[in-house]
Structure formats: C-alpha cells, structure tokens
BAMAR-583335 format. One record per residue: z, x, y of N, C-alpha, C in turn; residue in one letter. Coordinates in steps of 0.001 Angstrom, whole numbers, padded with zeros to 6 digits, always signed. Example, Ala and Ser with C-alpha at 12.3 -4.5 7.8 and 13.67 -1.06 7.14 Angstrom:
<vodos>
+007800+013190-005690+007800+012300-004500+007800+013200-003300A +007080+012850-002250+007140+013670-001060+007870+012900+000030S 
</vodos>
This chain:
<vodos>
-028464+013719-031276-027630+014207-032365-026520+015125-031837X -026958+015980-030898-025857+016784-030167-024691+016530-029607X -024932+015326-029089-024289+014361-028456-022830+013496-029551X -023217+013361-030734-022749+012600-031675-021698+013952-032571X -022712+015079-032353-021470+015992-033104-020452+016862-032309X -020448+016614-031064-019643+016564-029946-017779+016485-030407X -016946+017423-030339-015769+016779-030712-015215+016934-029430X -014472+015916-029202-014010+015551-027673-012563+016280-027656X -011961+015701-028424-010804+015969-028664-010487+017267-028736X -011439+018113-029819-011526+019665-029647-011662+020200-028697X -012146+020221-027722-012624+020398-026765-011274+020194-025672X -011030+019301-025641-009256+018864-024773-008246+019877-025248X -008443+020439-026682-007014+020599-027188-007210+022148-027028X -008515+022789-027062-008532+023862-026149-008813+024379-025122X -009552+023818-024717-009596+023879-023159-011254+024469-022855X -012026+024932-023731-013433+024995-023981-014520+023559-023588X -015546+024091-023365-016549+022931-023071-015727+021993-022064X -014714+021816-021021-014964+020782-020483-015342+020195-019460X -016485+021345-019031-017514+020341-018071-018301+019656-019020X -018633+019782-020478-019289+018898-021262-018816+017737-021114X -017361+017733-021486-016637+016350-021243-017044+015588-020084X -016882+016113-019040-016811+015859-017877-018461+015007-017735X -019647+015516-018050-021033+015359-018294-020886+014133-018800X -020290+013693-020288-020102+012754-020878-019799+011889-020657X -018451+012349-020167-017900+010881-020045-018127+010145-018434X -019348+011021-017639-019965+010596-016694-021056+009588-017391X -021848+010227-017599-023041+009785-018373-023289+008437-019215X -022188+008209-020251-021963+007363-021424-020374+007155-021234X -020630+005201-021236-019299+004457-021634-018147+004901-022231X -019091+004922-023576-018100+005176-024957-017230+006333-024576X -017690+007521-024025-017409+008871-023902-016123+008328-023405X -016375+007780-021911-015232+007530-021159-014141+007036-021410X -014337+005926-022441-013413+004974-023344-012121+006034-024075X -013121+006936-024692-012764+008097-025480-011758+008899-024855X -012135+009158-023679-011362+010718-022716-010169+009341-021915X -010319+008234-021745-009036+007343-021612-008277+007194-022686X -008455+007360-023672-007906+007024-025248-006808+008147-025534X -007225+009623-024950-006785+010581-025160-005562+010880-024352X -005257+010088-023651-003845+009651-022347-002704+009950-023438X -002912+009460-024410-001936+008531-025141-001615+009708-026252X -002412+010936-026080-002253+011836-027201-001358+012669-027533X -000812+013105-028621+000678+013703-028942+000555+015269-028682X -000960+015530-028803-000597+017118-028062-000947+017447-026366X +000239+017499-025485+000207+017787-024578-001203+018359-023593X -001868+019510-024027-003025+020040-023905-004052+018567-023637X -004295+018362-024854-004976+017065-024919-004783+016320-023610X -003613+015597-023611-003461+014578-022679-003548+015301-020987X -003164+016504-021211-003185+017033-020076-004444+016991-019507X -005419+017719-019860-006873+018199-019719-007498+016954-019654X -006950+015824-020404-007864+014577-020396-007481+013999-018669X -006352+014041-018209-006309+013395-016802-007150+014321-015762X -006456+015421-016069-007324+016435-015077-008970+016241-015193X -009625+015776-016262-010834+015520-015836-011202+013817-015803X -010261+012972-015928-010646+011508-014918-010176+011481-013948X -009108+012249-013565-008768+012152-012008-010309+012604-010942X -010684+013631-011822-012448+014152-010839-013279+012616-010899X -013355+011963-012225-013642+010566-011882-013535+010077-011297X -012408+009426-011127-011676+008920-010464-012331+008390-008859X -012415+009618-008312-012938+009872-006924-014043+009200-006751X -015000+009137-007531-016436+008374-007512-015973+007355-007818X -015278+006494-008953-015089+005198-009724-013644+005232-009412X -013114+004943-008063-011872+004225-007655-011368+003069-008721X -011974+002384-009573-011521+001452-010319-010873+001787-011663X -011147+002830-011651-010174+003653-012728-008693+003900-012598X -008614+004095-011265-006863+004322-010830-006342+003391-012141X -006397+001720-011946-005631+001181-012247-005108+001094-013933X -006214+001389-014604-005736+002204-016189-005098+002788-015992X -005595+003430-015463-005315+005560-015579-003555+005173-015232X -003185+004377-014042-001640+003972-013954-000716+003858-014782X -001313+003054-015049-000519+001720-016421-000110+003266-017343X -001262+004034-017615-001093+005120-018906-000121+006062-018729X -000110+006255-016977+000761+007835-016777+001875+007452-016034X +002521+005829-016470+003863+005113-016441+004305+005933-017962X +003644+005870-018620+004018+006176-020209+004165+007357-020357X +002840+007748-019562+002839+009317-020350+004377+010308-019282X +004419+010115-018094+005841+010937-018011+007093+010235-018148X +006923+009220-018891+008219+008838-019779+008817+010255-020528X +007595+010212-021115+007989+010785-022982+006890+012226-022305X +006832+012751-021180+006415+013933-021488+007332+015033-021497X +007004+016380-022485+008077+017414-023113+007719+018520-022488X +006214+018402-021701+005783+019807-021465+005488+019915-019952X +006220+021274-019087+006022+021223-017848+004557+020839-016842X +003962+021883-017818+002686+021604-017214+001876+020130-017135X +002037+019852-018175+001728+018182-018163+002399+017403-017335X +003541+017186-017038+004325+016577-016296+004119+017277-014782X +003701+018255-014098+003055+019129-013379+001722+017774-012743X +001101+017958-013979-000414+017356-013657+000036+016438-013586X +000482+015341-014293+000757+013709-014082+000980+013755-012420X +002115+014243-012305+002898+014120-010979+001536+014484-009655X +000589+015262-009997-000682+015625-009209-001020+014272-009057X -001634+013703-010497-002386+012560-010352-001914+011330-009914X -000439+010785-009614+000541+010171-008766+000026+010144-007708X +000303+011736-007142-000013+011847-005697-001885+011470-005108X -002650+011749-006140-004211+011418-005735-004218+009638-005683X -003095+008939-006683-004009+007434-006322-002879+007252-005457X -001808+007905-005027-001050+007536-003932-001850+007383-002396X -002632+008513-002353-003829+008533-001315-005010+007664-001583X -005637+007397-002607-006511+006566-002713-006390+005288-003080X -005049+004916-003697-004809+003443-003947-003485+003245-003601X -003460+003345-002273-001387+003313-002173-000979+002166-002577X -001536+001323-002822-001040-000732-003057-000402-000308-004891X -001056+000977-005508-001419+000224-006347-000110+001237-006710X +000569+002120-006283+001695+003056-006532+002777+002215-005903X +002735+002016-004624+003592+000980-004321+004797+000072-004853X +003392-000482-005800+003618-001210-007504+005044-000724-007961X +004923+000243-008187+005488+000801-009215+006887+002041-008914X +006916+002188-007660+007671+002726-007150+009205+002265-007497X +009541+001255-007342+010954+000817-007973+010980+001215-009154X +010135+001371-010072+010333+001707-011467+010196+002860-011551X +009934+003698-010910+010181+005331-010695+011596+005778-010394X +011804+004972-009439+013243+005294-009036+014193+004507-009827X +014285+003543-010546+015118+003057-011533+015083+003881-012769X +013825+004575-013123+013783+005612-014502+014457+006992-014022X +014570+007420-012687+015355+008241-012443+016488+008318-012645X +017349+006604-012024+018670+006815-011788+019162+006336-013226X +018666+005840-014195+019237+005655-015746+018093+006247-016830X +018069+006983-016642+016936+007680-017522+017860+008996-017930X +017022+009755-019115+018552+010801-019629+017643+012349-018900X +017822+013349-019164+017809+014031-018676+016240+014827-018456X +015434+014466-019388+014273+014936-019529+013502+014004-018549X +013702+012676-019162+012778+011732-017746+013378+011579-016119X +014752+011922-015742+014933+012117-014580+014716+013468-013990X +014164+014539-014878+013559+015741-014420+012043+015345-014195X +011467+014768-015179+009976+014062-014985+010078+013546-013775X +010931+012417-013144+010615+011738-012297+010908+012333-010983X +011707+013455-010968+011740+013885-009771+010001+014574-009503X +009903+015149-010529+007977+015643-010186+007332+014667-009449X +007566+013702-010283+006720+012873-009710+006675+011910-008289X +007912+011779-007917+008171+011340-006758+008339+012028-005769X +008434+013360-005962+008264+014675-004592+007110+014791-004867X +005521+014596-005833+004673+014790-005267+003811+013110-004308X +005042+012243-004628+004425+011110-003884+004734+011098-002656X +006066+011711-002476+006255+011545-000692+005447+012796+000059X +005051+013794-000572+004380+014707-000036+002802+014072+000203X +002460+013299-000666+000969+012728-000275+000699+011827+000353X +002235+010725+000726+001810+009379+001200+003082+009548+001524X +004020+009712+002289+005116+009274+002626+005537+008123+002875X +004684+007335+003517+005581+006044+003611+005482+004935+002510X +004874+005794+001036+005329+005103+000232+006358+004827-000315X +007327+005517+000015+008560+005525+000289+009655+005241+000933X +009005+004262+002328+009615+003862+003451+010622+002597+002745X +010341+002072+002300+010721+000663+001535+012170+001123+000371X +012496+002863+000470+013437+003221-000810+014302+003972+000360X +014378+003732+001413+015311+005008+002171+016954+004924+002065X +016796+003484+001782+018663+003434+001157+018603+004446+000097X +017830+004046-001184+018277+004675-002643+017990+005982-002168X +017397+006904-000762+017123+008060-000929+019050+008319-000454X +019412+007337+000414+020557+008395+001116+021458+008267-000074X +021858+007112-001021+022675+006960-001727+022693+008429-002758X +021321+008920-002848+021071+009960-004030+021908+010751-002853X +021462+011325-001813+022161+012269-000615+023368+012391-000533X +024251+011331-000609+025664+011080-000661+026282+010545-002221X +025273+011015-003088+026182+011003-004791+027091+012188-004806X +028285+011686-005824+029122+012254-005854+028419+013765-006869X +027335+012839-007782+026101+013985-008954+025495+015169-007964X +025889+016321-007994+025251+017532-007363+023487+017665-007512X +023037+016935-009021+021662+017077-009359+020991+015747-008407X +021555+014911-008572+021500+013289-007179+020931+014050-005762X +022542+014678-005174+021915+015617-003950+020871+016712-003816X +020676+017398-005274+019178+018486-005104+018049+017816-004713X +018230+016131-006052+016934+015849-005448+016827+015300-004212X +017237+014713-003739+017414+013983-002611+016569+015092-001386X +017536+016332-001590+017081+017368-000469+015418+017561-001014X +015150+017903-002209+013475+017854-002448+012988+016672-001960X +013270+015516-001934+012396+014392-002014+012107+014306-000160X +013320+014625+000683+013556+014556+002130+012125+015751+002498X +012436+017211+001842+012071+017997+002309+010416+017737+002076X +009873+017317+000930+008486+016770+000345+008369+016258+001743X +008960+015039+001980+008438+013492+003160+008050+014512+004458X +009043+015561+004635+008972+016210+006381+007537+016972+006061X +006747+016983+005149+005819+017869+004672+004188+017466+005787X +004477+015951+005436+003260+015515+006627+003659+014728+007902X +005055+014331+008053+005616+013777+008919+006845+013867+009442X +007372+014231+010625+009052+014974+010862+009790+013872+010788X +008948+012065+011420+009740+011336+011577+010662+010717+010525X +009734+010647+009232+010580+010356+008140+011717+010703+007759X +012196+012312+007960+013226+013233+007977+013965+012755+009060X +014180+012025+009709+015038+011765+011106+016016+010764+010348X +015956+009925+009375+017031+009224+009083+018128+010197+008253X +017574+011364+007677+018480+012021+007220+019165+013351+007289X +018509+014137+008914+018946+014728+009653+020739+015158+009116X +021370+014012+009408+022827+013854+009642+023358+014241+008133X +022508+014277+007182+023235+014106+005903+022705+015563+005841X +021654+016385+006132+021124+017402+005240+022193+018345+006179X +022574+018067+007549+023482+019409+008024+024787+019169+007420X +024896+017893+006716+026462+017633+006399+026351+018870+004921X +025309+018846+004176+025231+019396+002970+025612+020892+003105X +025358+021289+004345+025587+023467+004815+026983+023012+004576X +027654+022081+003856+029132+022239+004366+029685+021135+002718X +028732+021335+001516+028931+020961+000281+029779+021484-000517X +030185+020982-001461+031570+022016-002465+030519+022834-003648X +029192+022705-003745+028856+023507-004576+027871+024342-003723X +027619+025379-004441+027254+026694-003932+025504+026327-003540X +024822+025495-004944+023614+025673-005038+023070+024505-004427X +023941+023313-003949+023383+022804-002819+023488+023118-001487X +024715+023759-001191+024538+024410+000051+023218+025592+000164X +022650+026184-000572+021661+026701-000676+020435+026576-000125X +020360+024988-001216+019092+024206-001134+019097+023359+000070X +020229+022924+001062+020331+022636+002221+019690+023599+002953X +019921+024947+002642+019948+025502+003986+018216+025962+003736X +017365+026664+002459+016466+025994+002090+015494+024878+003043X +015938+023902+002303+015313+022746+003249+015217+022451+004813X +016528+022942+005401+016450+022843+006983+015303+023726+007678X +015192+025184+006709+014168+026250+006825+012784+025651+006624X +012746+025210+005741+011279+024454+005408+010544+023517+006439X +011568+022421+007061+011278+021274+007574+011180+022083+009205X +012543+023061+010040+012384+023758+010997+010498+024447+010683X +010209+025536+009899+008678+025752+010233+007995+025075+010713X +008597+023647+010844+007420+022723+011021+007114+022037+012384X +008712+021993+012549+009088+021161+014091+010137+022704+015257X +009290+022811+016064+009686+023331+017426+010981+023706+017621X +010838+021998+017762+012218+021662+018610+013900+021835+017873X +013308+021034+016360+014233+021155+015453+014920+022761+014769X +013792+023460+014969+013871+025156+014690+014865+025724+015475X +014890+025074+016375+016177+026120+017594+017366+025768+016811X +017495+024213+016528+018678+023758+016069+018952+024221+014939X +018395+024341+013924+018647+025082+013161+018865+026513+012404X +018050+027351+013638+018930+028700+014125+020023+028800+014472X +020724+027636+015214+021150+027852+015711+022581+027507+014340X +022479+026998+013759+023161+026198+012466+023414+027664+011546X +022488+028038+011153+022366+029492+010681+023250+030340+011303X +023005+030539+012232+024048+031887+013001+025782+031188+012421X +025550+029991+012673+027131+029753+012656+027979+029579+010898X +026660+030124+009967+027521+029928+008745+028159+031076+008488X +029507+030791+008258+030167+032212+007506+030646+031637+006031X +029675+031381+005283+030111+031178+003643+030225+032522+002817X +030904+031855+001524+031780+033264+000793+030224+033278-000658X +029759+032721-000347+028962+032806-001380+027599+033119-000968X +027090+034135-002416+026402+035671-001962+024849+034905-001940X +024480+033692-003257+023122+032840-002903+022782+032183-001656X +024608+032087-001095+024276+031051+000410+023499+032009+001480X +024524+032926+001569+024483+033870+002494+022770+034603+002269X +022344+034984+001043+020900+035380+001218+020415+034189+001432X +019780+032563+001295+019344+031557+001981+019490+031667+003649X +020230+031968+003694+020648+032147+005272+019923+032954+006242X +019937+034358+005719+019689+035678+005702+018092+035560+005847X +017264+034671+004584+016086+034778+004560+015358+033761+005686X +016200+032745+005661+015558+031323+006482+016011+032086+008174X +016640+032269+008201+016624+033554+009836+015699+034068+009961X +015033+035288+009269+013787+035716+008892+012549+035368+009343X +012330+034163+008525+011486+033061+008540+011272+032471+009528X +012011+032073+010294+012416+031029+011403+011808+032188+012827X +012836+033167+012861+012583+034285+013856+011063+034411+013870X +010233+034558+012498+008761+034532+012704+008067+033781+013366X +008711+032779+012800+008251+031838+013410+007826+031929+015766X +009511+031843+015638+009788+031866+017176+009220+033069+017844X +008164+033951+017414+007884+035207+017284+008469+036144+018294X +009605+036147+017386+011014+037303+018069+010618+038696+017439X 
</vodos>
C-alpha cells in the first residue's frame, strides 16, 4: 500500500524522498516507466531530478542510454532553466563515455541546432557540446571544419564558443588543440575586447596543461600591450597562473 501512495512526481518537484525514487524505480518496472515519463515534464525541477536519478541507472542498465537520448534531444531544445540545461549537458557527457556510437549519432544535429537555432537553444547547445568534448573528445574529431569555421565567424558569440569548445577538447588531450593553435593566437589580436579576453583565458587554461606550450605562451603574454582594462587583467592573471605554474 505504501508503495501505491507514493507520489513520484512530488517527490521530483521537490527534491524530498529521492533515494525512494531511486529504490523504486530500481526495484519495479512501472516505477521506472514513470521516472522516464517525467523527461518530458513542464516543471524544470521535475525533469531535472528525474535524469539526475536515471543517469545513476543508467550505469548498471547501459540500455537505458538509448531512451534517455532520444528524450534529452528534446528536452535541451525547449529547456528555460540553467540548471536543467547544466544537468542535461552532464548527462551528454556520461553516455558520451559510456555509449560514444550512440552520441556520435547525433552530433551533427547538435551542431546544426547551434548554428540555426535562436538564441536560447544555441546557448543550450553550447552546454552541451563543451561538456561532450571535455568527456570524449574525439567525438568531435569528425566536426573540426565546423569548429574552425565557428573560430573564423565574422559572429563574436561563433568565436566565444569556438574558444570554449577548443579549450573543453585540450581538457583530456593537447593534440586535439593543435589544429587550432594558429587561430586561438590569431584571436590576442581580435576587434572585440571580450574575445581577446577569452583568448587569452583559454591559452592560460590549455598552457597549465602542456610544458612546452606554457613557455610559448608566456611568452605571448609579455608581448601584449592592449588598451583594454578586461584584456590587460586576463593577462595580468594568466602570468600569475602560468609563473605558478613554472614555479618562479
């Protein structure tokens, strides 16, 4: 009987009981049917809390990815709320590692909802595709044109992401970042302020990582004299950083 007066949904939409859920929709079918049903739900909370606990599924019952896909094509279409779109973009990156065939899939249609999508779903999709190259990078090997074309748009928001999506890939691998080397030092030398920023940003990020590349990009640093006061602290701080690094 306990079991039956159970509200699932209540439970999602506040955030109470859900290792019950979790119990459940281990335990019993229906449950599970239920906490998949809830993908599709109009209050954020809900849908949120419902992935976050089949993605823990997930892990045991690999055969779930491929719903769970199909659903969170939809759900960061039309999602409004950061945090949700936050988590989706998590759960991207988990079947990116556990089912890369099956993201793969679908990767052109990520990057096509980016480049004609209006402003809410090409903010969605950047989540979601900087948390895919950060988990699987070379799911991405197969898009490195559409990455440089974003690199060299005339759209300033084109080049932010581009530098996130580069800087994500150098996250588990430097080599990936080697095709676009040439474009991210061209960017210390952009007509807007806040990509030269996020260039210099990113060179900092990807240098922590690589040795060799760190000198060079000290060395890039010393030589900026920009008039702008965000560049110049990027600069200022990634010196910093870098020097720690080289433990000067």
């Amino acid at each position: 009987m306990e079991e039956e007066e159970f509200d699932m949904r209540e439970a999602l939409a506040t955030g109470e009981d859900l290792d019950k859920v979790l119990a459940y929709a281990l335990i019993h079918e229906e449950y599970l049917r239920e906490l998949i049903s809830y993908l599709d739900d109009d209050l954020w909370t809900v849908a949120k809390n419902a992935l976050s606990i089949l993605l823990q599924i997930a892990k045991d019952q690999p055969e779930l990815y491929e719903p769970m896909l199909s659903k969170m094509m939809v759900m960061v279409r039309k999602s409004e709320s950061v945090p949700l779109t936050q988590e989706i973009a998590r759960a991207f990156g988990q079947v990116a590692k556990a089912r890369p065939e099956l993201v793969k899939r679908v990767m052109p249609v990520l990057f096509a909802s980016y480049r004609i999508g209006d402003i809410k779903v090409r903010v969605n999709m950047v989540y979601v595709i900087e948390e895919i190259a950060r988990s699987n990078p070379y799911l991405l090997r197969d898009l490195m044109t559409d990455i440089k074309l974003l690199i060299t748009s005339k759209d300033a928001e084109d080049r932010l992401t581009a530098l996130n999506l580069v800087t994500a890939l150098g996250e588990n691998n430097f080599a990936y970042v080697r095709p676009f080397l040439h474009y991210l030092l061209g960017l210390l030398n952009d007509e807007n302020e806040v990509v030269r920023a996020s260039a210099v940003e990113s060179l900092v990020i990807l240098a922590e990582k690589n040795e060799k590349f760190r000198k060079l990009v000290l060395s890039k640093l010393e030589d900026i004299n920009d008039t702008s006061e965000l560049v110049n602290r990027a600069v200022k701080d990634g010196m910093v950083r870098l020097a720690i690094k080289e433990g000067v």
